[in-house]
N, C-alpha and C positions, 0 to 999 in steps of 0.2 A: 378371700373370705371376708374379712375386713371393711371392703367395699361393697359386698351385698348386705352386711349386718347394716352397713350407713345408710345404704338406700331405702331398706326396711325400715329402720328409725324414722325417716325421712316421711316416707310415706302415709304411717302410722301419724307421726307429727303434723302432717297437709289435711290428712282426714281428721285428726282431733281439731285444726285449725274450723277446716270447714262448717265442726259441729257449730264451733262457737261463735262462728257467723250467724249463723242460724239462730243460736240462742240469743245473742243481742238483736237481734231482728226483731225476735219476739217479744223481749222487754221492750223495747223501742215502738212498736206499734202502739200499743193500748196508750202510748202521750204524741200521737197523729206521727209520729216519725218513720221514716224507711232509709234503709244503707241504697245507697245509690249501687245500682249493680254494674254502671262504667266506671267509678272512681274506686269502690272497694273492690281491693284484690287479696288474694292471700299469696305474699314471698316466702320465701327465706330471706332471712338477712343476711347471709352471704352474696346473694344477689343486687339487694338496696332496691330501697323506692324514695319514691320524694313525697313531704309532705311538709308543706308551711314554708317551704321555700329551703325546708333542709332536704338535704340527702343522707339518708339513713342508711348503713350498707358497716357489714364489718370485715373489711380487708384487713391482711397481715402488714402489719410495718414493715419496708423494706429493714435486713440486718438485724430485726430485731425478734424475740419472738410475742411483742406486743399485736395489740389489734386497738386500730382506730376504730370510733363508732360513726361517728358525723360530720356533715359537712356540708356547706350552701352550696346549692345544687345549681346548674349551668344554667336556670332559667332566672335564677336569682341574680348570678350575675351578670349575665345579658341584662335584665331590665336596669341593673343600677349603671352600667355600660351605657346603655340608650338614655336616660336620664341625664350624664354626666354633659353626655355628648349634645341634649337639648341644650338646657342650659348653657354650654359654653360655645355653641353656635351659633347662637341668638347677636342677634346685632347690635342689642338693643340697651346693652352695658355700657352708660355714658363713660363712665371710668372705672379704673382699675379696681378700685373698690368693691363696689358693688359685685364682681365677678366671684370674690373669692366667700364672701357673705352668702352668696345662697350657694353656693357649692359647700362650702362647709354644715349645712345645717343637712343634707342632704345625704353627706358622707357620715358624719356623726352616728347619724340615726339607724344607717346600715350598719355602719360597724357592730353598733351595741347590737342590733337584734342578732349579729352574727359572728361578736367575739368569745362565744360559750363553745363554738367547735371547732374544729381543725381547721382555721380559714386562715393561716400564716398567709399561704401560696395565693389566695383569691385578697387579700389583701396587699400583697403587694404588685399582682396584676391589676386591680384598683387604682392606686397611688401612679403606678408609670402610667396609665392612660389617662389617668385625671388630669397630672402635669402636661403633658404631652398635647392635651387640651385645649389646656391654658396658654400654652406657649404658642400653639397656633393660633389661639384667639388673638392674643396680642402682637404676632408675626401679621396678622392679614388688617390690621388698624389701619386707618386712612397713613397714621404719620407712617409706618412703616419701619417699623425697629429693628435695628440691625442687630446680629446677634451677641454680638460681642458688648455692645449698652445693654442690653438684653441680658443677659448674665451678669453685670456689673452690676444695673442699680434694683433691677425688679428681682431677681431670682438667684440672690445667693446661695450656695450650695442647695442647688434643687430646691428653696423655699420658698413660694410666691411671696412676698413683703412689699405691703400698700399702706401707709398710714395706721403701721401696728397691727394689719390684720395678716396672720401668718395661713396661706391655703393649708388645710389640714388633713396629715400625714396618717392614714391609716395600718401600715406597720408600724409605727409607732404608738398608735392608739393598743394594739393586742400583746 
């Protein structure tokens, strides 16, 4: 019984949504505008959508009986993923310096747009790929770094360190 009362809710809920699609439509016309009819959709939020690079979606916390709301969504972190992975590919980093200066400014900037939501977990998939990076960039250098100098003078406990510039730590940063 229960579950038809929610489905009813539900239903009644997708058709009031719909009206008010409809209604912003029409406020939005008369200043030249229109809702795109492939990108607007009407969810539930129990299901989630993406929007601005979040994922909006309200699952149950595991053990808990909380509800998370948001979260950077898989396309957000793929592109910060593919950008990492530019950058620290590139050949073109005469020295170690330089590597960790634009990677930083790059990580920064993700972080902040995306430390307001539950992004613990995509930060610190982040961090292990970033370093991971790094360490193959400076693994595949002409001189050829073994890993054991490799750990010793560049990357003490996990930290890139070049001339006081420390690669920067995104679970740290949230």
């Amino acid at each position: 019984m229960r579950t038809v009362a929610s489905r009813v809710r539900r239903v009644r809920s997708r058709q009031h949504a719909e009206a008010l699609r409809a209604e912003a439509a029409a406020v939005l016309a008369p200043m030249g505008l229109r809702l795109s009819e492939a990108k607007t959709q009407v969810v539930h939020i129990d299901e989630g959508f993406d929007f601005l690079g979040w994922h909006i979606q309200r699952p149950r916390k595991r053990g808990t009986d909380r509800n998370t709301v948001h979260t950077c969504s898989k396309n957000a972190l793929a592109s910060i993923v593919d950008q990492v992975r530019a950058i620290a590919g590139r050949s073109k980093h005469r020295h170690l310096s330089d590597l960790p200066r634009q990677l930083n400014g790059v990580l920064r900037g993700w972080c902040a747009y995306f430390r307001h939501g539950v992004s613990a977990a995509a930060f610190g998939c982040l961090e292990e790929h970033s370093w991971h990076r790094v360490t193959r960039w400076l693994r595949k250098r002409p001189i050829r770094v073994p890993w054991a100098s490799l750990f010793g003078c560049c990357l003490p406990g996990k930290r890139l360190a070049e001339n006081g510039i420390l690669l920067f730590q995104p679970r740290r940063f949230w």
